[in-house]
C-alpha positions in Angstrom: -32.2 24.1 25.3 -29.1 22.6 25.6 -25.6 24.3 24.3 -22.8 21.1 23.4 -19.6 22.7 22.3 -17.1 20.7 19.8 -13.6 20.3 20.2 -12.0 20.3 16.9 -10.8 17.1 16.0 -7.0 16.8 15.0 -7.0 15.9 11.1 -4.5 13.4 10.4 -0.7 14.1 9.1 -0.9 17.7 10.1 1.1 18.9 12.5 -0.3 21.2 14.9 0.8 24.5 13.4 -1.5 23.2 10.1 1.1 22.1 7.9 1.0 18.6 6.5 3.7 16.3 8.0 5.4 14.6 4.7 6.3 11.6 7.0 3.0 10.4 7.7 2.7 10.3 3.7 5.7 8.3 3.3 4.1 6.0 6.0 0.9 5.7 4.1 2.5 4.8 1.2 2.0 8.2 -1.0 4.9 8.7 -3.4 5.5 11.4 -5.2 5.7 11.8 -8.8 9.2 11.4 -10.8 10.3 14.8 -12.3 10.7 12.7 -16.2 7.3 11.3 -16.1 6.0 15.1 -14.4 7.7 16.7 -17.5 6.4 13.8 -20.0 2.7 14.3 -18.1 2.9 18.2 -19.4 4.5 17.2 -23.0 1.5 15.1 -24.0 -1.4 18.0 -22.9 1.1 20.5 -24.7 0.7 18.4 -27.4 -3.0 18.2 -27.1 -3.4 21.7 -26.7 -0.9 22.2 -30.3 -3.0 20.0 -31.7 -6.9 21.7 -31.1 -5.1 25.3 -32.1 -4.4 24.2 -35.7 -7.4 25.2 -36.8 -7.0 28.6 -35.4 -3.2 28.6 -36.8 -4.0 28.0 -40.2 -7.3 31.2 -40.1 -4.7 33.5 -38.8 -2.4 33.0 -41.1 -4.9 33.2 -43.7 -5.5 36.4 -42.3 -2.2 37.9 -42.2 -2.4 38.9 -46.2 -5.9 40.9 -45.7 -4.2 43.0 -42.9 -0.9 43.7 -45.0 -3.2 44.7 -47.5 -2.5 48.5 -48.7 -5.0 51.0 -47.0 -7.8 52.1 -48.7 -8.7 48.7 -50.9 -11.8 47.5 -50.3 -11.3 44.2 -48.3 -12.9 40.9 -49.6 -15.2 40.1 -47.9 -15.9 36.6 -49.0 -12.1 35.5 -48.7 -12.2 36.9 -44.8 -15.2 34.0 -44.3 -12.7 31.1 -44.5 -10.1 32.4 -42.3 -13.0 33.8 -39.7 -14.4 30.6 -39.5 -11.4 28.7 -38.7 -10.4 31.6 -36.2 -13.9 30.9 -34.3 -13.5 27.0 -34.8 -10.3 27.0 -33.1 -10.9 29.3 -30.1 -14.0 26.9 -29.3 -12.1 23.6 -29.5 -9.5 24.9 -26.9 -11.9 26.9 -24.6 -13.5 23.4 -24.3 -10.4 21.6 -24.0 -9.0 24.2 -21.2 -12.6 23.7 -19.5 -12.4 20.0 -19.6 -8.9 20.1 -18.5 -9.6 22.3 -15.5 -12.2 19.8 -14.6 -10.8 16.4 -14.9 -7.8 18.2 -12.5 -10.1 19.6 -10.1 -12.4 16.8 -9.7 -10.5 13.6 -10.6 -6.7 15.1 -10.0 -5.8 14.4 -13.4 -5.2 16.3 -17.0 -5.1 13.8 -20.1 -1.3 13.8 -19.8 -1.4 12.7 -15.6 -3.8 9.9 -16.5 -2.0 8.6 -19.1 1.0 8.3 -16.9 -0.5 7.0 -13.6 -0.2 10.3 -12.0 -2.5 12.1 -9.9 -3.0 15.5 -8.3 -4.6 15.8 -4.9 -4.8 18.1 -2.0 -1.7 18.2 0.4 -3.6 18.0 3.6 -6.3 15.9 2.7 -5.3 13.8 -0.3 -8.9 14.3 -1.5 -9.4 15.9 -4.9 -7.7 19.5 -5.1 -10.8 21.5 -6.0 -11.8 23.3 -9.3 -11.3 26.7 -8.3 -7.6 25.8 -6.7 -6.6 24.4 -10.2 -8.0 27.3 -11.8 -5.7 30.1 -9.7 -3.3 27.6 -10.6 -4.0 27.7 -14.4 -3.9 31.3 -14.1 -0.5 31.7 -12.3 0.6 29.5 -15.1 -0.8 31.9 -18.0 0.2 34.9 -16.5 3.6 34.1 -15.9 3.8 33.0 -19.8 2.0 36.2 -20.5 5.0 38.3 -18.7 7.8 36.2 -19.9 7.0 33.7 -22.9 8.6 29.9 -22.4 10.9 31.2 -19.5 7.8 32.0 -17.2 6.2 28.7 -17.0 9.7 26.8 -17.2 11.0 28.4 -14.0 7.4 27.8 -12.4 7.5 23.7 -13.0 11.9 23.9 -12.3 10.8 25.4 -8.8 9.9 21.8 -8.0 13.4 20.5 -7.9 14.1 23.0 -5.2 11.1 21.6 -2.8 12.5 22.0 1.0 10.3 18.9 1.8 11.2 16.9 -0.6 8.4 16.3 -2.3 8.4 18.0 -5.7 6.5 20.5 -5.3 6.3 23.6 -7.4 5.5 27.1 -6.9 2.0 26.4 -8.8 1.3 23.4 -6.7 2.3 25.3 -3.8 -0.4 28.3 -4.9 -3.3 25.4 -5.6 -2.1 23.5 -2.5 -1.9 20.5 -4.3 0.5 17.6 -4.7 1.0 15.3 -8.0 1.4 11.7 -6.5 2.5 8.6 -8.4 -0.4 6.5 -8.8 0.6 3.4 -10.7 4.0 2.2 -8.5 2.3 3.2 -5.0 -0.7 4.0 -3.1 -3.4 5.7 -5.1 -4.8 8.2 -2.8 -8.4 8.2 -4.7 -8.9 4.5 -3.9 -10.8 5.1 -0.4 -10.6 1.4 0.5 -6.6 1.2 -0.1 -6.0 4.7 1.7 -9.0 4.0 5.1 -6.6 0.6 5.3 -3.5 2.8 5.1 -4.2 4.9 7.9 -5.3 2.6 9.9 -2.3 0.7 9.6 -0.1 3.9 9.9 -2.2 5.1 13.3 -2.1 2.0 15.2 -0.6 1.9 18.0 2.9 -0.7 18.1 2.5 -3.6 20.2 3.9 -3.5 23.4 7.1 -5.2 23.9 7.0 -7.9 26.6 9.8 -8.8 29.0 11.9 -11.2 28.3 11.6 -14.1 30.6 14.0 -15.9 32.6 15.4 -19.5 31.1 14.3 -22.8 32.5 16.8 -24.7 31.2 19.5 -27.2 33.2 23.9 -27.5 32.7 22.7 -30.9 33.8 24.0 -33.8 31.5 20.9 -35.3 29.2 21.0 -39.5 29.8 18.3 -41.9 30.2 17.0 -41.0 33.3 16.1 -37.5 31.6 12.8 -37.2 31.2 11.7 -35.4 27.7 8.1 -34.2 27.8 6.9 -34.7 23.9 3.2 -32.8 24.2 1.2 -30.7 26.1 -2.3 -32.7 27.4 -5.1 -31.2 28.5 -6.9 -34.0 29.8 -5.7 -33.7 33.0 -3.9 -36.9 35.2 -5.8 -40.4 34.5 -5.4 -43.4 37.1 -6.3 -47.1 36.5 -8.0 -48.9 39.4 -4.9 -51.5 39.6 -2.6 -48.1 39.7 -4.3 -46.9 43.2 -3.1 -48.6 46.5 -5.7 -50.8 48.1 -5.0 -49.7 51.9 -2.9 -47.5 53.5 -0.6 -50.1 54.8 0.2 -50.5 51.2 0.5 -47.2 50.2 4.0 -47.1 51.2 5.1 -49.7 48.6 3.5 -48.0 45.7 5.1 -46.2 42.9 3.8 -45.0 40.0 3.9 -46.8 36.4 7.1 -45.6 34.6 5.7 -42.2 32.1 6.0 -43.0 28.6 5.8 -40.7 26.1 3.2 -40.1 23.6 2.9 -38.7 20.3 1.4 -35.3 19.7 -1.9 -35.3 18.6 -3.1 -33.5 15.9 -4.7 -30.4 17.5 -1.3 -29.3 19.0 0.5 -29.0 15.5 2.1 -25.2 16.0 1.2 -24.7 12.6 -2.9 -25.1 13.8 -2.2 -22.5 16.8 -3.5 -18.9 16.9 -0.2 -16.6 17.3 -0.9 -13.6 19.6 1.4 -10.1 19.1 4.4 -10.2 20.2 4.7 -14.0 20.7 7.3 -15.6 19.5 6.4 -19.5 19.5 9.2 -22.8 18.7 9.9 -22.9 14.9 8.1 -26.3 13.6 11.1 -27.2 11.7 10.1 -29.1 7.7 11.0 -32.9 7.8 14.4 -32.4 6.1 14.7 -33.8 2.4 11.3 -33.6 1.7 10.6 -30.1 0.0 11.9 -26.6 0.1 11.5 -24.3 3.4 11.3 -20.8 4.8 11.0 -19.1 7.8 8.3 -16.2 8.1 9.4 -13.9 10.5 6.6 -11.4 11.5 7.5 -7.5 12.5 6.5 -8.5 16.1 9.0 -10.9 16.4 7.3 -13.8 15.6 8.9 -16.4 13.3 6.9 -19.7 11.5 8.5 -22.2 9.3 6.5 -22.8 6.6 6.6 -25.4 3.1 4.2 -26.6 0.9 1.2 -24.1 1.0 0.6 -21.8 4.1 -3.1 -20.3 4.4 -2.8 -17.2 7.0 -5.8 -15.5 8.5 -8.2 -14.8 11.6 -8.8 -18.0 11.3 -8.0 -19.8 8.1 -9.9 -23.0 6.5 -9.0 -24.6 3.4 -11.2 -24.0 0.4 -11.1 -26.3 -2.9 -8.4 -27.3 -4.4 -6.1 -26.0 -2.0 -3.7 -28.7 -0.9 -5.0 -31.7 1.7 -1.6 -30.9 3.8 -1.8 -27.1 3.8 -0.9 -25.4 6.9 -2.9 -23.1 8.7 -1.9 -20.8 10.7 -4.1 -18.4 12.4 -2.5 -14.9 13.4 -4.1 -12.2 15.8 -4.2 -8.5 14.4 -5.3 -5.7 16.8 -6.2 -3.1 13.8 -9.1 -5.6 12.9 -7.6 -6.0 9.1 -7.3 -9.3 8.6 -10.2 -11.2 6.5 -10.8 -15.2 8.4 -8.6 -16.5 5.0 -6.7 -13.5 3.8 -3.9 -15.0 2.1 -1.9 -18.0 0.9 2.0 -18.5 0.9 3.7 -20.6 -1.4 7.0 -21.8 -0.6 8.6 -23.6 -4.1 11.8 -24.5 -5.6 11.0 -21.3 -7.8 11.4 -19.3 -4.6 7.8 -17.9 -2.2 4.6 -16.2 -3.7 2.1 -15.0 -2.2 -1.5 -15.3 -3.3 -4.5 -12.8 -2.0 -7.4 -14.9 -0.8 -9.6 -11.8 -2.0 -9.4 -10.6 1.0 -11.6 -7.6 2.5 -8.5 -5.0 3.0 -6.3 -6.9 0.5 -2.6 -7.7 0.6 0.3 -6.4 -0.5 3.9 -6.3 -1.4 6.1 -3.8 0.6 9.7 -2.9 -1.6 12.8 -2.4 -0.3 12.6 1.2 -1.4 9.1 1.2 0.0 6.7 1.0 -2.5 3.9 -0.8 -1.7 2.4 -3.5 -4.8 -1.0 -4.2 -4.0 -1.8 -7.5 -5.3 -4.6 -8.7 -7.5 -7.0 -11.0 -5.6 -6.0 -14.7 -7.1 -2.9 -14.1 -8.7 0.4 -15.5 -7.5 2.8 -12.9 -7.1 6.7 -13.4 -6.2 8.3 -11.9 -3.4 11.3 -10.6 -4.2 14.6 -10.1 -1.7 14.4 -7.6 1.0 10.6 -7.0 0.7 8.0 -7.7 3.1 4.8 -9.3 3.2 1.6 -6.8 4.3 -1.1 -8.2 5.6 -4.0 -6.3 7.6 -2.3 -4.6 9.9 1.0 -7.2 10.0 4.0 -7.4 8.3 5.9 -10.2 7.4 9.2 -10.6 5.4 10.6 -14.2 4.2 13.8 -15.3 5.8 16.1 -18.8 5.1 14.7 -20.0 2.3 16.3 -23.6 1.2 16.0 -26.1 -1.1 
C-alpha cells in the first residue's frame, strides 16, 4: 500500500491569503455591472413580483370588510370563498416565482431582470455559478432587512455597492452570497467556458522574453556605383560555370570572378510569406505607393507588418474560396497554442481596417480602449475602431498609419 500526498494546487486570481485578486478579473476581461442597469435589473423582477401578487391584493382587500364587520354577526360564508381563493391563488403564484427566481440565480446567475439586461451573477473566486443555497441566505438577508425596516432596509443593502473598497460594486448581500453581478453583454461572459479557458490562458502566459538589441552593421561610407546592394537572400548555395574555373594553376593568378549581378527576389522570400517568431521584429514590406490604401500592424511583441488588400493571419494561413488571388499571408508563431492554421482575415479599405474571424477555434476579438473586449462573430466584418487592438490567440495586435 502506497500513501501519495497532494499539494493543494493554487486556484487562479486568488491571492494567497484566499481572497480574489480583482486584477486578474480585469485581465480576463470580467466587467462589472453598471449601477443603472443593476437598479433597472431589480425594477423589472419588482415589477414581476407586483405583478403575480395582484391576485392576492385584490382577496385581501376583499377581505378587509368581513373583518370590520361588528362582532357577533354571523360571517358569510359564501362571500369569504371569493376573497379565500384569490388569497391562496396569489400566495402560490409568488412562492413559485420566488422558487424559480432563486433557481435561475443559483444555477444560471441570473433573475428575469439580469437576463433581460445581459447581466449575470457568479461566484467571486471561481466565476462559476454562485450556488442555490448562497442566493438563498442572500434572499433572506434581503427579506429580513425589509422585514425590520420597510423600503429603507433593502435600499441601504443594494446603496452599499457604491461604497465597494475594490471597486467592483459589490454589496453587502453579494458580499453575504459571495457573489459578483458581471456585465455579460459588453464584455467577457464568464459562463461561456470556451471564451473564459481562452482567457486565462491568455492572462497566465508567461510574456516573451525581450531579446537584446543588436549592434548595427551599417557603413558612414558614401553609396556610389561601386556599392554593392544585395537584393535577396539565396539558399542555393555558390554556382560556378566550367568556363568560370581556371584551367591550371599558372592561370589561376589571372582569374577574376564574373562581375555579381543582381537578381530579383523570388517568390518564396516575399516577407509577407514568412513565419514571424516572438519578439522579432522583421523589415516593413512597404505597399507599391499609388496603388491602394495601407497600414501598418504592429504586434504587442514589437513586431510590425504592412499590410493592403486582404491579410490572412494564422499558424499557417492558406487561402480559401473567394478570398482574393493576391492575398497576403502571413504566418505568426503563438506560444499559448491559440491560434487556429487560418484564424483571421484583415481588410485594409478606403473605409478604414476590419477584421473578419476565419471561425476560428478560440475566436477573435476586439480589445477597446477602455478595455472591453468584443468578441466577434465568425464571418462577419467587423471595424476596428481608434485606439483598440486586435486579439488574436494569445497575440495582440493594434492598427497603426493607416493611408489612403
Amino acid at each position: 500500500m502506497s500513501i501519495t500526498m497532494h499539494a493543494d494546487e493554487p486556484v487562479p486570481g486568488l491571492a494567497p491569503d484566499g481572497r480574489p485578486d480583482p486584477a486578474y478579473a480585469a485581465a480576463l476581461g470580467l466587467r462589472p455591472a453598471p449601477g443603472g442597469r443593476r437598479a433597472a435589473a431589480f425594477a423589472l423582477d419588482a415589477a414581476a413580483w407586483a405583478l403575480l401578487a395582484i391576485p392576492a391584493v385584490i382577496g385581501w382587500v376583499q377581505l378587509v370588510p368581513v373583518a370590520l364587520a361588528p362582532t357577533g354577526a354571523a360571517p358569510d360564508v359564501a362571500a369569504l370563498v371569493g376573497p379565500l381563493v384569490l388569497v391562496g391563488a396569489g400566495q402560490v403564484l409568488l412562492a413559485a416565482f420566488g422558487i424559480t427566481q432563486l433557481a435561475l440565480h443559483g444555477r444560471r446567475g441570473v433573475t428575469i431582470g439580469k437576463a433581460s439586461l445581459g447581466l449575470r451573477s457568479v461566484n467571486v473566486a471561481s466565476f462559476a455559478r454562485p450556488g442555490f443555497w448562497r442566493v438563498a441566505l442572500r434572499a433572506l438577508v434581503l427579506w429580513s432587512a425589509q422585514a425590520v425596516l420597510p423600503l429603507i432596509g433593502p435600499a441601504l443593502c443594494f446603496a452599499s455597492g457604491a461604497r465597494d473598497p475594490e471597486g467592483r460594486g459589490r454589496s453587502w448581500l453579494d458580499r453575504i452570497g459571495r457573489c459578483w453581478v458581471v456585465d455579460a453583454r459588453h464584455a467577457l461572459d464568464p459562463f461561456d467556458a470556451k471564451a473564459l479557458r481562452h482567457a486565462r490562458r491568455q492572462a497566465e502566459a508567461s510574456p516573451h522574453a525581450e531579446r537584446p538589441a543588436l549592434p548595427s552593421l551599417a557603413t558612414d561610407r558614401a553609396i556610389d556605383e561601386r556599392t554593392f546592394i544585395p537584393a535577396a537572400r539565396s539558399s542555393s548555395g555558390v554556382v560556378a560555370t566550367a568556363s568560370a574555373v581556371p584551367a591550371s594553376g599558372a592561370e589561376a593568378g589571372a582569374w577574376s570572378p564574373p562581375p555579381l549581378a543582381s537578381a530579383p527576389p523570388p517568390a518564396s522570400a516575399r516577407a509577407s510569406d514568412a513565419v514571424v517568431a516572438p519578439g522579432a521584429a522583421p523589415a516593413i514590406e512597404e505597399p507599391r505607393a499609388g496603388t491602394r490604401p495601407s497600414a501598418v500592424l504592429v504586434f504587442a511583441d514589437g513586431a510590425r507588418h504592412a499590410a493592403s488588400g486582404t491579410i490572412l493571419l494564422g499558424r499557417s494561413p492558406a487561402r480559401a474560396e473567394g478570398d482574393p488571388a493576391d492575398a497576403m499571408l502571413l504566418p505568426l508563431a503563438d506560444d499559448s497554442m491559440g491560434l487556429s492554421k487560418t484564424h483571421a482575415a484583415v481588410e485594409v479599405g478606403a473605409r478604414g481596417v476590419h477584421v473578419v474571424d476565419r471561425w476560428s477555434s478560440n475566436g477573435t476579438g476586439i480589445v477597446a480602449a477602455d478595455g472591453a473586449v468584443q468578441v466577434l462573430e465568425p464571418g462577419v466584418r467587423h471595424a476596428v475602431p481608434a485606439g483598440a487592438t486586435v486579439r488574436l490567440g494569445g497575440l495582440e495586435f493594434r492598427v497603426e498609419g493607416v493611408r489612403s
